[in-house]
N, C-alpha and C positions, 0 to 999 in steps of 0.2 A: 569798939568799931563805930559807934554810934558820932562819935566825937568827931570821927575821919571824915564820914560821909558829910556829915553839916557841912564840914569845909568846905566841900567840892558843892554842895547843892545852893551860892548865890553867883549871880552873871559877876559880879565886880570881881569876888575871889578868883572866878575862871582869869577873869585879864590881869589879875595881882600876879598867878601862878605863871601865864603865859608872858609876861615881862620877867617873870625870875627867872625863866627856863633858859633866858641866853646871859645869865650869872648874875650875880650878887648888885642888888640895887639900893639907891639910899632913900629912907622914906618919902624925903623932896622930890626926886624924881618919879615914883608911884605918884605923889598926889599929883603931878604935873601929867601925868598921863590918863589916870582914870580920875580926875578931874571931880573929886569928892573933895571936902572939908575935911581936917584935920580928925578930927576925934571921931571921924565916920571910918577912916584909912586906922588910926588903934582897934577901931573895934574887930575890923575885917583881919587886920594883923594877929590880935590875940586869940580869933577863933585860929588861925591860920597857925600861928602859934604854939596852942593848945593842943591842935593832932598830930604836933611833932612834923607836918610835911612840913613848915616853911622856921626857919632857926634866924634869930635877931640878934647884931654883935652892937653896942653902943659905941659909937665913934663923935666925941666933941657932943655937941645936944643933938645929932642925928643917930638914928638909930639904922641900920646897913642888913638889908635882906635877904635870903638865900634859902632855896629850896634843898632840905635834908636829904641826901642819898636815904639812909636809914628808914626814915619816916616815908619817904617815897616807898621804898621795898615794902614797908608795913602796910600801904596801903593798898597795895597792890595784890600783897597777901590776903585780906579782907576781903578785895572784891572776887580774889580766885577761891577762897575759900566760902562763901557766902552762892558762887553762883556754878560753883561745881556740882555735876549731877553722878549722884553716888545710886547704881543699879545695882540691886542684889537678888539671888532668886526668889525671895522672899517675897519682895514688892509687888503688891498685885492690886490690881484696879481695883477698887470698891465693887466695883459689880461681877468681878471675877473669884466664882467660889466654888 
């Protein structure tokens, strides 16, 4: 889970995500938009990457981006799983005894 969340927690990744949300982009055009340097756009990619939300197909020497269904659902899973609150009668306040 821990891998997901990095994703989502730098400002660039958020506008990496929010350019892929309207389909499949080629890395030339991310770097033309959030206006980083090449090996700074691999690095953001590979965490991006790595938690399975964003999937890289190689086309000629560009590599062509797209947000994972799959990996989208897994992350989402994470954060409903992680922020769901589970009552039981059991639970009791610490000062309740």
């Amino acid at each position: 889970m821990a891998v997901v969340f990095k994703a989502y927690c730098d400002e660039n990744r958020i506008r990496i995500l929010k350019l892929l949300s309207t389909g499949e982009k080629c890395a030339c055009k991310l770097l033309e938009e959030i206006d980083v340097t090449q090996p700074t756009l691999s690095h953001h990619m590979k965490i991006l990457c790595d938690s399975g939300i964003v999937v890289g197909r190689k086309e000629g020497k560009w590599m062509h981006y797209s947000i994972s269904t799959k990996g989208a659902e897994y992350a989402m899973e994470c954060l409903h799983t992680l922020t769901k609150v589970n009552f039981t009668c059991e639970d009791k306040s610490c000062c309740e005894e």
